[in-house]
C-alpha positions in Angstrom: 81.9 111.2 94.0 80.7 114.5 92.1 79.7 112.7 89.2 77.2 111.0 91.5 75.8 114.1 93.0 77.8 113.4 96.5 80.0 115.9 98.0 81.8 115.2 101.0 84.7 116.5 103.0 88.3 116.8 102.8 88.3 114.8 106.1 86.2 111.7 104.4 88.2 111.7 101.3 91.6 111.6 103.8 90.5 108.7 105.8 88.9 106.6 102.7 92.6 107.3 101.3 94.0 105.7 104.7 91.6 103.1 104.5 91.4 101.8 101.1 94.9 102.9 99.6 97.1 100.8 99.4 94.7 98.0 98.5 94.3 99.9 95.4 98.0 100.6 94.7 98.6 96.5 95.0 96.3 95.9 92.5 97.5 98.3 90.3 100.8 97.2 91.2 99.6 93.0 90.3 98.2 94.2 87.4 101.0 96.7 85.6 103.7 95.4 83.9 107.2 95.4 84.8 109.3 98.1 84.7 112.7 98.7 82.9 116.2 97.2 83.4 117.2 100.9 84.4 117.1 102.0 87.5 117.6 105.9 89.2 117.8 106.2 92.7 117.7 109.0 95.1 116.5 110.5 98.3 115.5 114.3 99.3 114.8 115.6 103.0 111.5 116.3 104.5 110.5 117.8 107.7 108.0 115.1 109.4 106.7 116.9 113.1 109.8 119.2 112.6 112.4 116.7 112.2 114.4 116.2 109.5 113.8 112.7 107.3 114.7 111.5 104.3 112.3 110.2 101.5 114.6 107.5 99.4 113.1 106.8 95.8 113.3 104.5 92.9 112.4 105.4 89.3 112.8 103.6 86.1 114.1 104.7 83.0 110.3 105.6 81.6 109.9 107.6 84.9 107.6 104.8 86.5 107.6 104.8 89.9 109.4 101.9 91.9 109.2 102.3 95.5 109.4 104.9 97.8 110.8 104.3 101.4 110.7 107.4 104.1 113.6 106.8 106.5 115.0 108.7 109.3 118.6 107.5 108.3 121.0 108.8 104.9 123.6 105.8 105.4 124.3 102.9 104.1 121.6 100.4 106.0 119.1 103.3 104.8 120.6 102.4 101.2 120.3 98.6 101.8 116.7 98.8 102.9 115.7 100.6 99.4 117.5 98.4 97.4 117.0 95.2 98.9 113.1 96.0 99.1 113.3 97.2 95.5 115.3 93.4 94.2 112.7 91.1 96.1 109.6 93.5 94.7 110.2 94.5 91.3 110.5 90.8 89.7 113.2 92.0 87.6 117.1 91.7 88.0 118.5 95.9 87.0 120.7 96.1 84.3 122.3 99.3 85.9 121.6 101.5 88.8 121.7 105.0 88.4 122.8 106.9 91.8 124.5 110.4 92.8 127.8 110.6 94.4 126.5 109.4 98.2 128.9 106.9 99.2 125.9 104.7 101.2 124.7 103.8 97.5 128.0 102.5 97.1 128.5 100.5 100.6 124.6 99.2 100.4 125.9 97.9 96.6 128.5 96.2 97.9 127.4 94.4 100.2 124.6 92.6 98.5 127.4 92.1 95.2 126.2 94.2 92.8 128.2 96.9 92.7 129.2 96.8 89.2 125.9 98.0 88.2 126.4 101.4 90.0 126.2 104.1 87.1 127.3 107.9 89.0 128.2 110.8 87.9 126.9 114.1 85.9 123.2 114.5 85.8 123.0 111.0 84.7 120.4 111.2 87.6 118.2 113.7 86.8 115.5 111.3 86.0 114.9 110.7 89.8 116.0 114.7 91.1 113.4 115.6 88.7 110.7 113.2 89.9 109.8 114.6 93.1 107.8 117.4 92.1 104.6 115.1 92.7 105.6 114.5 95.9 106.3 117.7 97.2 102.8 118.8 95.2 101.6 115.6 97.6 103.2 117.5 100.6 102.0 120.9 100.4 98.6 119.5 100.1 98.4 117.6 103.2 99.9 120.5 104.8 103.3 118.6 105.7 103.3 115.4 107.0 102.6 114.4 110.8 104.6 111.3 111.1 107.0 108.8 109.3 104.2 105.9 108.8 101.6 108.5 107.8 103.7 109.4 105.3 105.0 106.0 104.0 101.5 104.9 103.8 100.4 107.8 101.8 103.2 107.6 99.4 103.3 104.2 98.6 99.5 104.3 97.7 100.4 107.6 95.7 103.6 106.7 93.7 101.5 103.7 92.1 98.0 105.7 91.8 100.7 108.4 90.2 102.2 105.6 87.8 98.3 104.9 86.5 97.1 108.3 85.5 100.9 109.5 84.9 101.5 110.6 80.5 104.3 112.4 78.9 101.7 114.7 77.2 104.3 116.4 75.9 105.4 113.3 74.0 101.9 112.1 72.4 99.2 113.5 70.5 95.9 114.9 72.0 93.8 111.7 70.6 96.7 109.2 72.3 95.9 111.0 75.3 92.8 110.8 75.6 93.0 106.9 74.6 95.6 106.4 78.0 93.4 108.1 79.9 90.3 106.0 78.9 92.6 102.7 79.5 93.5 103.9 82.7 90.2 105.0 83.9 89.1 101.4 83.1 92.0 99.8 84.9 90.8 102.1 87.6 87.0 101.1 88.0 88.2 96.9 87.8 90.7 97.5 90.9 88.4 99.7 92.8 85.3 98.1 91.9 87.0 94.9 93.5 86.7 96.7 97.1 82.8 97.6 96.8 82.5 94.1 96.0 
C-alpha cells in the first residue's frame, strides 16, 4: 500500500488479513510444490485469553511449513487430529516422522498403522523446536492472541505466506536472493491479483 502513496491503519491491515487470508495461503498452497518425505512434528504452549493451549506443528525437512493446528488438548486425539489432517492434505505418503519423546505421537501413530515411521530421540527434532520463532515473532505482534479460531485462522494464512517469502540467506549468495525474492514477489501479485479480480 505505501508504494501506492496509501497509508492506512494497523486496524485495516488486521481485518483485510481476516478477510482475505487464507484465500491467499490456498493459492499459494495449489500452486507450491510438494514438500519432502521427511516430516518433524511438534507442539509448544501459548496462552490464548489466559489459558493455556497448545500450538501443534508440522515442518519438512527443508523447514517448509506443513500445517499448523492450535488445540486445547496435548494427548493422543490432539496427535491424531495433526497427523491425520497433515496425510489427507499434503498429497504425499512420509517416509519418516520425526517427533520428541511425547507418548500421544506414539498412540496417534498407532492407531492409524504407521508407527514404524516414528523417528525420536536426541535433537533429531530440532528442525521443528527451532521453527517457532516466527510464530512467537507472529504473537508478540498481535499482542497475544484473543481466542483459539483467531489464532488458527491467523496462523494457517501465516505459515504458508511464511513458506513464500521464507530463504536460508545464509545458504545462497546475495544475487540468488534477490532472484527468490523476485520469483516470489511474482507468485505473490498472480495469487493476489486473483482476489481484485
Amino acid at each position: 500500500m505505501s508504494e501506492r502513496g496509501i497509508y492506512v491503519s494497523y486496524e485495516t491491515i488486521r481485518r483485510w488479513v481476516d478477510k482475505f487470508g487464507l484465500t491467499y495461503a490456498k493459492r499459494i498452497k495449489r500452486r507450491s510444490e510438494k514438500p519432502s518425505t521427511l516430516w518433524h512434528l511438534d507442539e509448544v504452549f501459548v496462552r490464548i485469553e489466559g489459558k493455556l493451549a497448545y500450538l501443534w506443528r508440522a515442518v519438512d525437512d527443508e523447514g517448509t511449513v506443513l500445517d499448523v493446528v492450535v488445540q486445547t488438548r496435548r494427548n493422543r486425539k490432539a496427535a491424531l487430529r495433526l497427523i491425520t489432517k497433515l496425510l489427507k492434505n499434503q498429497g504425499v505418503r512420509p517416509e519418516r516422522i520425526v517427533t520428541d519423546k511425547l507418548k500421544s505421537y506414539g498412540a496417534a501413530l498407532r492407531e492409524i498403522g504407521i508407527s514404524d515411521l516414528q523417528d525420536v530421540g536426541g535433537r533429531k527434532n530440532n528442525r521443528a523446536e527451532c521453527s517457532y520463532v516466527p510464530i512467537r515473532r507472529r504473537e508478540r505482534k498481535a499482542q497475544k492472541f484473543r481466542s483459539v479460531k483467531a489464532a488458527q485462522r491467523l496462523l494457517s494464512a501465516h505459515s504458508q505466506i511464511y513458506n513464500l517469502f521464507n530463504f536460508r540467506r545464509h545458504l545462497i549468495s546475495r544475487s540468488s536472493l534477490r532472484q527468490f525474492r523476485n520469483i516470489a514477489q511474482n507468485e505473490w501479485d498472480i495469487v493476489t491479483a486473483l482476489v481484485c479480480v
